[in-house]
C-alpha positions in Angstrom: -8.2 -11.5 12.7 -7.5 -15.2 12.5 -8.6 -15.3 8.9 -6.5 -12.8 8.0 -3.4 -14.7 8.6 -5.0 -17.6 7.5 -5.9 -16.6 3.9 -2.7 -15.2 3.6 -0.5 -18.8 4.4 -3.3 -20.9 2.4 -2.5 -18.1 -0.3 1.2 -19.0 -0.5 0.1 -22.7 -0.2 -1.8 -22.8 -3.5 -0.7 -23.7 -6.8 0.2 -20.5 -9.0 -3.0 -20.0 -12.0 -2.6 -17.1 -14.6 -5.1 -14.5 -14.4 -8.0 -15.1 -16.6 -10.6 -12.8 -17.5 -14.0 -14.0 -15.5 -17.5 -14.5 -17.6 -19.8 -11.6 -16.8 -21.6 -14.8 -15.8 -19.3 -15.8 -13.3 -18.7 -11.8 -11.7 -22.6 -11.7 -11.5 -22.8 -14.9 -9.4 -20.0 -13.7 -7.2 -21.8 -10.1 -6.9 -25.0 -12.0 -5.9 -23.2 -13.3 -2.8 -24.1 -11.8 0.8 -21.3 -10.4 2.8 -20.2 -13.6 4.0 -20.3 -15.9 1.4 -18.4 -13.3 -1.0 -16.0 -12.4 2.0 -16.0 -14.9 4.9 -15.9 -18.4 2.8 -12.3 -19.3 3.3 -12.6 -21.5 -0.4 -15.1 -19.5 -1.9 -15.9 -15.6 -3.0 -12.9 -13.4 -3.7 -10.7 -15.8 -1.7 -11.3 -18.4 -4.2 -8.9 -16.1 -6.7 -6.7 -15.5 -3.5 -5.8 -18.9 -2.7 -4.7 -19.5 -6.4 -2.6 -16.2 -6.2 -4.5 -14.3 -8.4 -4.1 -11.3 -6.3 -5.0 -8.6 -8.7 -8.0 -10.3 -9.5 -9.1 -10.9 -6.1 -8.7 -7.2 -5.4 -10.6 -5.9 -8.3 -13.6 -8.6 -7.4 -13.7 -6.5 -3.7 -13.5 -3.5 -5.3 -16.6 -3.9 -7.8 -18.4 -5.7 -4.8 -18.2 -2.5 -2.6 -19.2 -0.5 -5.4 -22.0 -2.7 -6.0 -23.4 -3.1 -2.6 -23.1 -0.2 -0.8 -25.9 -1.5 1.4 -22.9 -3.5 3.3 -22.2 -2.4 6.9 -19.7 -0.1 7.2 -17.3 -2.8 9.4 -18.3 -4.8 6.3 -16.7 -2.5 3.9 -13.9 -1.4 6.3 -12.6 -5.5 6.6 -13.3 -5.7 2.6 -11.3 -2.9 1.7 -8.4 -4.1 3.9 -8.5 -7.6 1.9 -8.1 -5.8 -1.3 -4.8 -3.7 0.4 -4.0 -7.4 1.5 -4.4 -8.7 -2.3 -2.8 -5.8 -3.6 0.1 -6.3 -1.3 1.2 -9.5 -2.5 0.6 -8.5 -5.9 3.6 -6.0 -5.2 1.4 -3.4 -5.9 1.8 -0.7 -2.8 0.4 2.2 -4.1 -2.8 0.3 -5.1 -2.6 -1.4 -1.3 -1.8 1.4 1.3 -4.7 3.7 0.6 -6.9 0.6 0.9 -5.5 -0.4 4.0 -5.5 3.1 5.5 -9.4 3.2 4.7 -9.8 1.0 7.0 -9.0 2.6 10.1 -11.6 2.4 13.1 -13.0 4.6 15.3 -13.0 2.6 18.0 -10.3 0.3 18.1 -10.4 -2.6 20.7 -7.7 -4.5 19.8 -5.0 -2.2 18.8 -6.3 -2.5 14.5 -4.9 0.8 13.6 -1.4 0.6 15.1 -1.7 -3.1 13.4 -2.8 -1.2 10.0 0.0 1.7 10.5 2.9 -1.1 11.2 1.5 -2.7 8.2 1.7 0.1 5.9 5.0 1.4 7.1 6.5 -2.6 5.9 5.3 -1.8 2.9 6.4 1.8 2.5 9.7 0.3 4.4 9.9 2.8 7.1 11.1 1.3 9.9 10.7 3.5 12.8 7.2 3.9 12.4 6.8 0.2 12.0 8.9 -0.2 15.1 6.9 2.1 16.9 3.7 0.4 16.0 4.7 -3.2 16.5 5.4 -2.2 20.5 2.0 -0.6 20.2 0.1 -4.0 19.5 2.2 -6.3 21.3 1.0 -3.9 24.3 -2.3 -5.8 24.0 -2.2 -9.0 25.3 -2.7 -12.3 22.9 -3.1 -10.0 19.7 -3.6 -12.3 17.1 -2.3 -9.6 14.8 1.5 -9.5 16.5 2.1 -13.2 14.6 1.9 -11.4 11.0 4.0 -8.1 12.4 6.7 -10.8 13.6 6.8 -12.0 10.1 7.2 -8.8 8.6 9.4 -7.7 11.4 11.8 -10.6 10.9 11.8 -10.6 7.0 11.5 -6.6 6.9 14.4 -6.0 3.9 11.3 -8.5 1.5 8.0 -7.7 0.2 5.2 -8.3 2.0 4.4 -11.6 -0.3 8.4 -13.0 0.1 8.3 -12.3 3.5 5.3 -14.5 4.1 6.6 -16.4 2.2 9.7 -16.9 4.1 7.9 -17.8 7.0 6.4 -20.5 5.5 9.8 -22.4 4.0 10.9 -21.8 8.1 
């Protein structure tokens, strides 16, 4: 969950690049990667994209990669689909995020994930008793690292999710 945050404050570290359109070349080298070279290399895969804030094009590359291996384990896919919500989100593209996020709900949730997931998509659908509600909800779980990024949103709810975290780094 650690990475999560992370990507996200290295995200609003980097430089801004234009979206370019990648070389079939280049997609088929990033489609070649295992799980966690494409997903868990903090500088490489579809965070690459991420950390120059080309969100839209970092959510697209984890959309074709699930559609290309649907070999992946289904935590796999569930953590991949929530980075594309992720990139989506600070794209300020919502609609395109939420059902993402949502599709990654767990069946068994140790550390409060789907109150974390439901806070999350209620800041970006701006309801704020449901994200209340939530936010008590993982905080009830001691040391979640996911309570950090809910304080963020909590504290800069009236932004979007990318100018709230955003906010938190200028602090």
């Amino acid at each position: 969950m650690k990475n999560i945050t992370g990507i996200l404050f290295l995200s609003l570290l980097s430089y801004a690049v234009s979206a370019q359109e990648l070389k079939q070349s280049e997609i088929d080298s990033l489609m070649s990667l295992d799980f966690q070279e494409f997903d868990q290399d903090m500088q490489g895969g579809w965070r690459y994209y991420g950390n120059k804030m080309q969100f839209d094009l970092a959510a697209s590359l984890i959309k074709t990669y699930l559609e290309q291996h649907p070999e992946i384990k289904k935590n796999e896919a569930e953590v991949m689909r929530w980075h594309a919500g992720q990139m989506y989100a600070m794209a300020g593209e919502n609609e395109l995020a939420i059902p993402l996020m949502e599709s990654s709900r767990k069946e068994e949730d140790l550390m409060r994930w789907n109150e974390y997931l439901d806070a999350t998509v209620a800041f970006l659908k701006k309801d704020r008793k449901t994200f209340d509600e939530n936010i008590k909800a993982v905080a009830s779980f001691a040391n979640n690292p996911n309570l950090r990024l809910l304080k963020i949103l909590e504290a800069n709810f009236d932004k979007s999710y990318r100018e709230a975290l955003m906010a938190a780094m200028k602090k």
